[in-house]
C-alpha positions, 0 to 999 in steps of 0.5 A, spaced: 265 105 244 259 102 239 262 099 233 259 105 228 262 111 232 269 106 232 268 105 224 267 114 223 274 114 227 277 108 224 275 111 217 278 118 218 284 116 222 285 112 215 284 118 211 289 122 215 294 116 214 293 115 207 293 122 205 300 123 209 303 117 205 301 121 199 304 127 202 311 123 204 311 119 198 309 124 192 315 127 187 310 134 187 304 136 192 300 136 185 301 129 185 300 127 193 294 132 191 291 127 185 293 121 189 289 123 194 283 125 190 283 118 187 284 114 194 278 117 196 273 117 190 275 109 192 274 109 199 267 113 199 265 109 193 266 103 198 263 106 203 257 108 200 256 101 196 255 098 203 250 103 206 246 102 198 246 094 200 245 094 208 238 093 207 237 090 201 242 084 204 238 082 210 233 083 206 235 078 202 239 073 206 237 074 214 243 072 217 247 074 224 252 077 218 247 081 215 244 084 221 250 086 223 251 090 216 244 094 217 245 095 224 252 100 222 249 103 216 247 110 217 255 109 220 257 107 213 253 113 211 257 117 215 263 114 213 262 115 207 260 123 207 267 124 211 271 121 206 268 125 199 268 131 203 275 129 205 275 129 197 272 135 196 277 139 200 282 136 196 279 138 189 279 144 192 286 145 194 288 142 187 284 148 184 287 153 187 294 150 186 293 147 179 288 152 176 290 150 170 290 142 171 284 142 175 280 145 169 284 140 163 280 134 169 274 137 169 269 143 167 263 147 170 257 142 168 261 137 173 262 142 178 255 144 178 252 136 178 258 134 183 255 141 187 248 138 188 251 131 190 255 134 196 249 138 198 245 131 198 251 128 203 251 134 207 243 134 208 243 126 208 249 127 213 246 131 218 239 128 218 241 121 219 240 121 226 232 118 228 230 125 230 230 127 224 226 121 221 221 123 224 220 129 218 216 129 212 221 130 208 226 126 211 225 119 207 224 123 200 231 126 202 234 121 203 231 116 197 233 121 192 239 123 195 241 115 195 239 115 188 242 121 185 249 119 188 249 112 185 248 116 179 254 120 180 259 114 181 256 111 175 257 116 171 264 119 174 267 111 174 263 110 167 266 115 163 273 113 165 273 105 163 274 107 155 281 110 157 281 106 164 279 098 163 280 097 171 274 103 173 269 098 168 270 094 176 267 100 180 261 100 175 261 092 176 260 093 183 254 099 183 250 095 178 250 089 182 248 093 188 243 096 183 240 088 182 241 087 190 236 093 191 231 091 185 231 083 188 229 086 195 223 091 192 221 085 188 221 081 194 218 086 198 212 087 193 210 081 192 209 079 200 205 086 200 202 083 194 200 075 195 194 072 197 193 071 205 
């Protein structure tokens, strides 16, 4: 079985597996719901943070390791899109169990950005494959899909960190990603761009 089919199985059996021990060790339903909202937004953003830096990496440090990080990146991706659509059928299970509580955590603005993010997952999801790179649009997509969702994880953990010092963690992690990124364009324009 290749390595990247064996990480999209591992990733859904862990996400059964961990939904069930919310379902069994949870006092309410609402509770296993919210836990599960909270493990998944963590393992997505896990996810997706490998995926953002596989290529940065090996650009970077060329090695076996980081060879082998960028060979499972569409894997991540597709890893990662599993896990937050996972996490949006449980927001959304929420929603209609708790109306109330659902709308006390949230409101229409962050609907309607969190909207956009899922469609960019779906499209990019659904293009990862290399028929679909042979596209226009597909490296445009992609790009601004990348970036959009990198926005939306600093602004959903960002804003929790005043109440929540432990999510300042997860910005910490999205930033030094951000400083990969740049490091390796910066690399990169200054090989396109030094004397021969």
């Amino acid at each position: 079985m290749p390595n990247g089919l064996l990480l999209l199985m591992l990733t859904g059996l862990g996400l059964a597996g961990g939904s069930l021990l919310a379902f069994a060790g949870a006092p309410t339903e609402t509770e296993a719901l919210r836990l599960i909202i909270r493990g998944t937004a963590r393992s997505s953003l896990i996810l997706f943070l490998l995926a953002f830096v596989a290529g940065p990496l090996h650009s970077l440090w060329p090695n076996a390791a980081s060879a082998a990080l960028l060979k499972l990146r569409r894997w991540f991706g597709l890893s990662f899109a599993l896990s937050h659509l996972t996490h949006a059928v449980v927001l959304v299970a929420l929603a209609t169990r708790d109306p109330a509580l659902f709308w006390s955590l949230t409101n229409p603005a962050n609907v309607v950005t969190g909207g956009i993010a899922y469609g960019f997952i779906l499209l990019m999801a659904a293009t990862s494959f290399d028929a679909a790179r042979r596209w226009a649009v597909w490296s445009g997509l992609h790009r601004i899909g990348l970036w959009y969702l990198w926005i939306s994880f600093v602004v959903a953990f960002g804003k929790r960190v005043p109440a929540n010092p432990p999510y300042s963690v997860a910005l910490v992690l999205l930033l030094v990603a951000l400083g990969l990124r740049m490091a390796a364009y910066r690399r990169k324009r200054a090989a396109v761009f030094a004397p021969r």
